[in-house]
C-alpha positions in Angstrom: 130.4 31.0 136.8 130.2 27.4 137.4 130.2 25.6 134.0 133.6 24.5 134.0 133.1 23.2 137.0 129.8 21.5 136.7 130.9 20.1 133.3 134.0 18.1 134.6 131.6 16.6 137.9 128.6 15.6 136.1 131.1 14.1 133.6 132.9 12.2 136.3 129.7 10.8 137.6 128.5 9.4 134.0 131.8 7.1 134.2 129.6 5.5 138.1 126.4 4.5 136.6 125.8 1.1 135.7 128.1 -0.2 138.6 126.6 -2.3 141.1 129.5 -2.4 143.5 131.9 0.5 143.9 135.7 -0.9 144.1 138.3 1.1 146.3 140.1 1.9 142.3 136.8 3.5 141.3 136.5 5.3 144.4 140.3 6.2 143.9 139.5 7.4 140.2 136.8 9.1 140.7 138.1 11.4 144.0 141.3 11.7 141.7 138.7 13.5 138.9 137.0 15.4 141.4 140.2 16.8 142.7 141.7 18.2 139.1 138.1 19.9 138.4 138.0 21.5 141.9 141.8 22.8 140.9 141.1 23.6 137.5 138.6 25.7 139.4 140.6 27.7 140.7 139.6 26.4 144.5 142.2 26.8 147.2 144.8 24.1 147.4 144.2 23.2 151.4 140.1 23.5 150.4 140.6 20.5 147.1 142.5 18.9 149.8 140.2 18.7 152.9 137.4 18.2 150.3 138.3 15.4 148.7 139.9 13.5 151.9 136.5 13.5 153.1 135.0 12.3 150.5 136.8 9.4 150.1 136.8 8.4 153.5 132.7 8.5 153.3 132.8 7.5 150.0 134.9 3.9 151.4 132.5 3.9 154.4 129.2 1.7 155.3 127.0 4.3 153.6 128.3 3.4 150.1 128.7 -0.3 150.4 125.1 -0.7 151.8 123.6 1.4 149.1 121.4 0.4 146.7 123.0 2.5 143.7 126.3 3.4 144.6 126.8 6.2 142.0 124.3 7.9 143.1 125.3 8.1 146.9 128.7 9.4 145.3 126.6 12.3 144.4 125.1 12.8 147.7 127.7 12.8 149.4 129.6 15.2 146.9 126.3 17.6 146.9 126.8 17.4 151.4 130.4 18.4 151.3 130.0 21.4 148.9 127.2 22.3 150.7 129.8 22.2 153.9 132.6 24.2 152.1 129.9 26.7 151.1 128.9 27.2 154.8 126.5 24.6 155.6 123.3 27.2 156.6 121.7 29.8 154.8 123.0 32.9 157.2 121.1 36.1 157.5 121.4 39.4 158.6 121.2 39.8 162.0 119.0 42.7 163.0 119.6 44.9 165.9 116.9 44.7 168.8 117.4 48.4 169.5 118.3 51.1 166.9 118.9 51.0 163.2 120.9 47.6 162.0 124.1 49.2 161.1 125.9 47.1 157.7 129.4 48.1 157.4 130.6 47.2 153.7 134.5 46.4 153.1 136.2 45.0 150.0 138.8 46.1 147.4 138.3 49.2 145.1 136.5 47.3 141.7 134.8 44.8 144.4 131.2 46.4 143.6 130.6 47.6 146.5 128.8 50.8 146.0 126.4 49.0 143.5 126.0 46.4 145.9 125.1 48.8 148.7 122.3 49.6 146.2 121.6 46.1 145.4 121.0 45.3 149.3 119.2 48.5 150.1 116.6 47.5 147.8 116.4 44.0 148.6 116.0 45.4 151.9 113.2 47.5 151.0 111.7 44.8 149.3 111.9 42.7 152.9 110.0 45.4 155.0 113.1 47.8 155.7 113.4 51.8 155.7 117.6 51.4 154.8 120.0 54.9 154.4 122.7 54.3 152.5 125.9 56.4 154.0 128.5 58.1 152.0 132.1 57.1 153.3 133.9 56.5 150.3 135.6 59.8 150.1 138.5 59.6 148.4 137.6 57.4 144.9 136.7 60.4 142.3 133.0 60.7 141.8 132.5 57.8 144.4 129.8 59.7 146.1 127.8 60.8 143.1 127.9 56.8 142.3 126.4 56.3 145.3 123.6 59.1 144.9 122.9 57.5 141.6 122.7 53.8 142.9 120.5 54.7 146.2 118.0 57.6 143.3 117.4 54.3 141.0 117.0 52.0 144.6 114.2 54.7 145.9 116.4 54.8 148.9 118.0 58.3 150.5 121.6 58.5 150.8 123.2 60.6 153.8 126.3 62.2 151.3 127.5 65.5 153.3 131.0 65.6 151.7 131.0 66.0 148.2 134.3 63.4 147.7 137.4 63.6 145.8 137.3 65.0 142.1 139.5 64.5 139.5 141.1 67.3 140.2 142.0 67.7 143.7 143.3 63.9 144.0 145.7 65.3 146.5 144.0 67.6 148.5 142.5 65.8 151.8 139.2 64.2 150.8 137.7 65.1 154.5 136.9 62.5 157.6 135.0 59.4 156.4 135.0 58.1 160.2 133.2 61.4 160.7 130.9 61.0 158.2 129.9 57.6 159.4 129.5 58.2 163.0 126.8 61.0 162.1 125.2 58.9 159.0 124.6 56.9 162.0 122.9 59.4 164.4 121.3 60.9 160.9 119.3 57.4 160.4 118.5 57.3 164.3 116.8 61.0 164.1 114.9 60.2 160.9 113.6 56.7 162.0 115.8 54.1 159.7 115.8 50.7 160.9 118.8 50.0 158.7 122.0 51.3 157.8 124.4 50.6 154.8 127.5 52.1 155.1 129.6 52.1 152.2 133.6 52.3 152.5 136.7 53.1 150.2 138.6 50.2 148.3 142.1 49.9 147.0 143.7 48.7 144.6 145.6 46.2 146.9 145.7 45.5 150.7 147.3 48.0 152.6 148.0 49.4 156.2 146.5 53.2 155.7 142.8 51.5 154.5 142.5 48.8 157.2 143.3 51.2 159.8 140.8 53.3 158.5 138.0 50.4 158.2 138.9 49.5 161.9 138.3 53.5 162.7 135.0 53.7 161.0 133.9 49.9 163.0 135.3 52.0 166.5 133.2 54.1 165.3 129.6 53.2 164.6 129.6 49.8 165.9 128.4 47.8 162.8 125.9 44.6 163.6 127.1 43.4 160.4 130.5 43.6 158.2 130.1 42.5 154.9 133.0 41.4 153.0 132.2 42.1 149.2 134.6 40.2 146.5 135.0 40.1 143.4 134.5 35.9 142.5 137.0 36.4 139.4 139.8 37.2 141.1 141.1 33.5 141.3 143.2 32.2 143.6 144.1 35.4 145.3 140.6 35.4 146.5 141.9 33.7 149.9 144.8 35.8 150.7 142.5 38.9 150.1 139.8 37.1 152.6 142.7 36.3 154.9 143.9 40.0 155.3 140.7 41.6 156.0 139.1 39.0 158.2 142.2 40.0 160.2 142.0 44.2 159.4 137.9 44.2 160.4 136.9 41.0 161.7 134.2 41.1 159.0 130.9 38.9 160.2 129.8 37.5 156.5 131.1 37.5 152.7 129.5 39.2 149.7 130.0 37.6 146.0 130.0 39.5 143.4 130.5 39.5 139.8 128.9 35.7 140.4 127.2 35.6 136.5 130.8 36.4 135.0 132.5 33.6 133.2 135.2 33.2 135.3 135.9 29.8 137.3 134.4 30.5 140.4 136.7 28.9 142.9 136.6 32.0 145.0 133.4 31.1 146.1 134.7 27.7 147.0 137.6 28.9 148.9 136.2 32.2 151.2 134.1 30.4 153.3 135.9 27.4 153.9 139.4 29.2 154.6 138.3 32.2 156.8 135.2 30.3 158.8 132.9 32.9 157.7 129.4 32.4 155.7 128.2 33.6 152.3 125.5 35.5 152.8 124.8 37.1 149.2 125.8 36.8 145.9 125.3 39.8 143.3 124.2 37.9 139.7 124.4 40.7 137.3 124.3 44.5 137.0 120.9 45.2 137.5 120.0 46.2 140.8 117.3 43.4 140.9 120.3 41.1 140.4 120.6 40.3 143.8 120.2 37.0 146.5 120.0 35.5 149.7 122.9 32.7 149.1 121.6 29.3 149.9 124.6 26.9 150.1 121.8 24.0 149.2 121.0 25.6 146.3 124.0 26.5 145.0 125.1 22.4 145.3 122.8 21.9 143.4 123.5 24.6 140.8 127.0 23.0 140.7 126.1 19.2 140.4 123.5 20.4 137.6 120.3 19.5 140.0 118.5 22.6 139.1 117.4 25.3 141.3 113.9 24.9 141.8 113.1 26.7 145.0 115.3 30.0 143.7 113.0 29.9 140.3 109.7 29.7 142.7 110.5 31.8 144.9 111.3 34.4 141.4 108.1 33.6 139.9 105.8 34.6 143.3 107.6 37.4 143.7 107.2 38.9 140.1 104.1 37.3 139.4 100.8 39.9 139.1 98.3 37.8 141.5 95.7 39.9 139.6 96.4 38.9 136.1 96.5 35.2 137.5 93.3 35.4 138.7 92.0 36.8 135.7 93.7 34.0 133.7 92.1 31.3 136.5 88.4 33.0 135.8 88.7 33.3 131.9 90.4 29.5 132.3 87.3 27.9 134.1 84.8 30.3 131.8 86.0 28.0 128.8 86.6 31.8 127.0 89.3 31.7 124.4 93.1 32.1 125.0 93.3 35.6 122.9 96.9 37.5 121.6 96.0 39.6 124.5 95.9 37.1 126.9 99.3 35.9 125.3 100.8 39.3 126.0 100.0 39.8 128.8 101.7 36.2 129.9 104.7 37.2 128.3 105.1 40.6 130.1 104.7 38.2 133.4 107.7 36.1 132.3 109.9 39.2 131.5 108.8 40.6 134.7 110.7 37.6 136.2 114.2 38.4 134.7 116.5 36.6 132.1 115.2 34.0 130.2 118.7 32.3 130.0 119.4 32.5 134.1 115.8 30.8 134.5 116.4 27.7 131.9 119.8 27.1 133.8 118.2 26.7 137.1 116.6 23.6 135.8 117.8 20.2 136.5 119.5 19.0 133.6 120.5 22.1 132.0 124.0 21.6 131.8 123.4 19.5 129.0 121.4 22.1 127.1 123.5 25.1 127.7 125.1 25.5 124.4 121.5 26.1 122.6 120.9 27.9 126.0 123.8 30.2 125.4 122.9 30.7 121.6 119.2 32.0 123.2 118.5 35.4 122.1 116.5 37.4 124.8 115.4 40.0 121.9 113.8 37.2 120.5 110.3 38.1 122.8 111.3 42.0 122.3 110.5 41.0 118.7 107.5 38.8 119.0 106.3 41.5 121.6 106.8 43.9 118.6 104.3 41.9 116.2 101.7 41.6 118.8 101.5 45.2 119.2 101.5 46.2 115.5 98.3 44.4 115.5 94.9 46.4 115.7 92.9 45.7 119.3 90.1 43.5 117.0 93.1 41.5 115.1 94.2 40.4 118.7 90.9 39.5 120.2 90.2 37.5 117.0 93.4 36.5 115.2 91.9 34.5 112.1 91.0 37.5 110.7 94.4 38.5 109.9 94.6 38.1 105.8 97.4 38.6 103.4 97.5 42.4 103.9 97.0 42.4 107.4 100.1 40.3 107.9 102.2 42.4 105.5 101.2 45.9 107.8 101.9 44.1 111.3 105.2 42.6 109.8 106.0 46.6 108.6 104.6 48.0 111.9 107.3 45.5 114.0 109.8 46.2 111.6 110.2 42.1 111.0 109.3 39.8 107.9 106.1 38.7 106.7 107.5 35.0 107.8 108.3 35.5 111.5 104.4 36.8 111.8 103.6 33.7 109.8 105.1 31.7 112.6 104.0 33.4 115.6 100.5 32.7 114.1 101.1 29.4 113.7 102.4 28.6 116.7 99.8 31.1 118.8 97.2 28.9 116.9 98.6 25.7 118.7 98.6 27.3 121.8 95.2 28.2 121.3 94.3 24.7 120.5 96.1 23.4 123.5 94.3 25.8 126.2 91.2 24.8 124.9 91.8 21.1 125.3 93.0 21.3 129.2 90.0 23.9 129.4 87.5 21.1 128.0 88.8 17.7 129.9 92.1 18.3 130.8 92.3 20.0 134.5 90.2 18.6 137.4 88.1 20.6 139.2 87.3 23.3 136.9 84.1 24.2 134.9 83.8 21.8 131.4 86.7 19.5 133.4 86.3 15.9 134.5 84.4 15.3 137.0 82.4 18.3 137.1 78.3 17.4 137.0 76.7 19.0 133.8 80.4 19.2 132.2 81.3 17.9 128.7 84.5 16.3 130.0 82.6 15.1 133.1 80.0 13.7 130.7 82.4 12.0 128.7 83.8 10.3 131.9 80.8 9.0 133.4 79.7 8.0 129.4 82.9 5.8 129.7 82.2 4.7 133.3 78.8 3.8 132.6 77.5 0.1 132.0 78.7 -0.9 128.3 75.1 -2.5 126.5 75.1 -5.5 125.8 75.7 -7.0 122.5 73.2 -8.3 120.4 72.9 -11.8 120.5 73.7 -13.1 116.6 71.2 -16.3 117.6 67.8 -15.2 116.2 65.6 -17.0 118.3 67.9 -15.9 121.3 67.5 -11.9 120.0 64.4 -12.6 119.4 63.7 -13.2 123.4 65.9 -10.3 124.3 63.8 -7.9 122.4 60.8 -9.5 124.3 62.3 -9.0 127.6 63.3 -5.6 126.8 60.0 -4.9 126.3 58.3 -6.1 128.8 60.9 -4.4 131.3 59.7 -1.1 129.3 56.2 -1.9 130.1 57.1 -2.2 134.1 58.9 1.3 134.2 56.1 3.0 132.2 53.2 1.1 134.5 55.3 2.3 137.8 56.2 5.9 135.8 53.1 7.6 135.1 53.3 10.3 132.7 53.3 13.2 134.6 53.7 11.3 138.1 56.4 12.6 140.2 59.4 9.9 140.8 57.8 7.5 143.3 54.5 9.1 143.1 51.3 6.8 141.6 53.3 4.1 141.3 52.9 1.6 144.0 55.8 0.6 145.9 58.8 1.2 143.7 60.8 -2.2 142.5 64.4 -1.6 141.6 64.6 -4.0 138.8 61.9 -2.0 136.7 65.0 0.5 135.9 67.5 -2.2 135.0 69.9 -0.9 137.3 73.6 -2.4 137.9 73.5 -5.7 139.1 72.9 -5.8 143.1 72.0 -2.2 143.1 68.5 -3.2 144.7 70.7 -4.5 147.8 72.4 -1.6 148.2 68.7 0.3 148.3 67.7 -2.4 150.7 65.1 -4.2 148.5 
């Protein structure tokens, strides 16, 4: 959504680095740049405006002059003011104390707000929540049955006890959505739902007949929260839109959906800011696991091409299989072999996580990458997921056993040529070559790691740690009276070591230089 955007910025702060000292004309330039890619954006004229006035006064301020790199405290304070404009806090829902949470959704008709309904109800779920989603869209054809669709695949009931308009009684009355909502309400109460998501009609513009009827169904039930779903492509008609229903229902926090189209996204730059109200989700694709608590940090971030670090962990523990981790952790330390099962099993972890292409770009630095990013085929692990299971349960467990012929059935079983098995060989074989190396001497604190008593790495450490022997003198006489004195210090361990003598034991008191320890280790035993 952001590219454009992100493009023009991180191009404007290239031009800053190198510069010791910031000048008012570079300051000048550079707010002049910012301005035309927050335009170009599609952001709100009064938002570029505000935005950029700020920065410029903080940018001429003490905080830049004093700076050690300048540039780089242009982005800071660029990454604070978006955070600003985005709503400054991560907002959340607020939950009633008493009685089910009541969400009230509002937005035009093509918004997505009925799969958003099933989005949140989910990510609800997901939290802790029993949510019923409500059925007050009566008048969009089939709008109900979307909804009983959406809340079947979400595992979440739906109170639907109007059927809707079809498309063939358009114009007969489409029955009493403020109705309907009041009893979804006292439905959820009865059957114990601490949450309620109630879904309205849209139109096709702003008019008088549908905000009177969202400020009847608000009378109504009460909402704690009114969500404001919009579409982020709409452009610049994103504020007037804001404006009119922030004045219709008063709602309490915005939506964003529609936020992984390619659009330029300065809708999501302009809501906030203009109406005073928070993001509190954005809706990232059409999945119903496509769905996020909006952090106006992270999204900066996103924008300024810092990466999104926190989103992708907070991804990866909630998709991860603790299980298979700890299986991974035990065969790790075991020093057992990294097999093709192991490696599938890995893989089904990452696609458990989402899109490939959505987790590269929340890395820093990404922007720069994006065209090979975008060139990324996903069916690319379909494929290689393909191969893996073509092979028999023996060829996994030990792949050098796959010959000629063996290659030529897995590469007919997964429908793919003999080459691209070739290469997934190959490059499993690396792998394989690679966990045994951090397995041997290359993780701390692990069996066969350095550092570990008894361990090969460990041994090879304290090997390299331990006293270098002395060189042979190339004097002759000289070796000659090192080999003596090597011997007689040979003679003294074996008089004070009996054979068969426990260490101390038979040996009169015990004389630290007998050993030819370290030099001064007899101190440290106090002899």
């Amino acid at each position: 959504m952001f590219n454009s955007l992100s493009d023009r910025l991180t191009a404007t702060f290239k031009n800053l680095r190198g510069k010791g000292r910031l000048t008012e004309a570079d300051v000048d330039a550079t707010v002049r740049e910012i301005r035309r890619a927050l335009l170009d954006a599609d952001v709100a004229v009064p938002v570029v405006r505000e935005f950029t006035g700020r920065v410029r006064e903080r940018a001429l301020g003490a905080e830049v002059s004093a700076a050690l790199n300048p540039s780089q405290q242009i982005v800071k304070i660029v990454n604070e003011e978006l955070q600003e404009i985005l709503g400054g806090e991560t907002r959340r829902i607020r939950l009633a104390k008493n009685g089910p949470t009541i969400i009230m959704l509002a937005g035009l008709q093509g918004a997505g707000k009925t799969t958003l309904a099933g989005k949140l109800s989910k990510w609800l779920k997901a939290q802790g929540h029993s949510p019923m989603l409500v059925a007050c869209d009566l008048q969009r054809p089939n709008a109900v049955t979307q909804l009983q669709v959406v809340g079947q695949r979400a595992n979440v009931p739906v109170f639907a006890p109007h059927p809707g308009a079809t498309s063939t009684e358009l114009d007969q009355p489409a029955g009493d959505p403020v109705a309907v909502a009041r009893a979804g309400v006292e439905e959820a109460r009865q059957k114990l739902h601490d949450v309620v998501i109630v879904d309205t009609a849209g139109r096709l513009g702003v008019d008088a007949g549908m905000m009177e009827q969202a400020r009847q169904i608000r009378r109504a039930i009460v909402p704690n929260e009114v969500l404001f779903v919009i579409d982020s492509m709409i452009g610049q008609d994103a504020v007037n839109t804001a404006l009119a229903f922030d004045e219709g229902v008063n709602f309490t926090g915005i939506v964003l959906s529609k936020l992984d189209g390619d659009a330029r996204g300065g809708a999501a730059l302009s809501v906030a800011s203009v109406t005073g109200k928070p993001v509190m989700f954005a809706s990232t694709g059409e999945g119903l696991d496509d769905f996020e608590l909006f952090h106006p940090d992270r999204m900066a971030s996103r924008i300024l091409d810092m990466g999104d670090i926190l989103t992708l962990i907070e991804q990866a523990e909630k998709a991860w299989d603790k299980d298979e981790a700890a299986r991974m952790a035990k065969k790790f330390a075991d020093q057992e072999d990294f097999t093709l099962e192991d490696f599938l099993a890995q893989m089904q972890q990452i696609r458990n996580m989402g899109s490939m292409k959505k987790m590269l770009m929340m890395m820093p630095g990404a922007q720069n990458i994006r065209q090979q990013l975008e060139q990324f085929d996903e069916r690319e692990i379909d494929r290689v997921e393909a191969i893996v299971r073509s092979m028999t349960p023996h060829e996994r467990l030990a792949p050098k056993i796959i010959n000629g012929s063996r290659r030529a059935r897995i590469a007919r079983g997964s429908g793919v040529h003999v080459s691209e098995v070739n290469g997934l060989l190959e490059r499993f074989a690396q792998a394989q070559k690679m966990m045994k190396k951090m397995a041997q001497g290359g993780m701390p604190g692990m069996p066969g790691m350095p550092g570990m008593p008894g361990a090969g790495g460990g041994a090879r450490k304290n090997a390299k740690n331990a006293p270098k022997k002395k060189a042979k003198s190339g004097n002759p006489a000289k070796a000659a009276q090192e080999r003596k004195e090597a011997e007689a210090r040979r003679a003294n361990a074996a008089k004070a070591l009996p054979t068969g003598a426990a260490f101390g034991q038979q040996g009169g008191d015990f004389d630290p230089s007998q050993l030819n320890l370290p030099k001064g280790f007899d101190k440290f035993l106090g002899k």
